[in-house]
Structure formats: structure tokens, C-alpha cells
N, C-alpha and C positions, 0 to 999 in steps of 0.2 A: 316905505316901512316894510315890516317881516322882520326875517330871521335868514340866515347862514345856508340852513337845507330847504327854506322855504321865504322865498324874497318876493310873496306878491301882497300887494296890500287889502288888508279884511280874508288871510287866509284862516287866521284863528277864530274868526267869527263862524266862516264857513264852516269849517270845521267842524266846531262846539253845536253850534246851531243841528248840523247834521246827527251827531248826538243825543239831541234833546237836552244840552245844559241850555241852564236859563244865565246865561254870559257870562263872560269875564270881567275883573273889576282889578280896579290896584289903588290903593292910599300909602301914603306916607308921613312918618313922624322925624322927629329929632333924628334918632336912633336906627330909624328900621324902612324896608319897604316891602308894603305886603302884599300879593296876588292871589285875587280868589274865582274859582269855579264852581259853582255847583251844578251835579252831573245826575240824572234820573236814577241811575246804575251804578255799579263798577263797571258794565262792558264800555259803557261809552264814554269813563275818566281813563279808563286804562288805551282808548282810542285817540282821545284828545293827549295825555302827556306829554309823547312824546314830541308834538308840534308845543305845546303849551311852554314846555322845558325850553327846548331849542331860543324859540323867542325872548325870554330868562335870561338865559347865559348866550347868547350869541345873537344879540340884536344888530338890527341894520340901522343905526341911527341916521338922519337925515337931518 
């Protein structure tokens, strides 16, 4: 698993964790699928996006 710029698996854990967010989560409905962070800060959501994003839009499916 990962992503495109970052293909190791639990890089977004690392990540986040580093951070101080308390995890990542994702649900889905009918309609929609949603993914969530919560981040101590802004320094350390605006440190996590750009791995968080990546993952989003350019998953490595397996």
C-alpha cells in the first residue's frame, strides 16, 4: 500500500503520528467517501497534507 510519492506501507501513520494527529479514519456512504484527520495544530495538518492528499488521489492499490 501507500501512494505514488510515497509507496511504503504505514507511511501515513508515521507521518501523522509524528505530528501529534490522533489518526486517520475513512467511512463511506451511498454517495460519498470521507477521510478524516485530526491534527494538534495547523503546523502539523499543513505537514501531514501533502502525504495525506497524495494517498487520496494516487493510491497504490494492491
Amino acid at each position: 500500500m501507500g501512494s505514488e510519492k510515497y509507496p511504503f506501507k504505514g507511511i501515513l501513520s508515521t507521518i501523522a503520528n509524528r505530528c501529534m494527529a490522533s489518526g486517520e479514519n475513512g467511512w463511506t456512504c451511498q454517495d460519498l467517501t470521507a477521510y478524516t484527520l485530526n491534527t494538534v495544530g495547523s503546523e502539523g495538518f499543513f505537514k501531514v497534507l501533502p502525504v495525506y492528499l497524495d494517498h487520496v488521489l494516487s493510491p497504490m492499490l494492491t
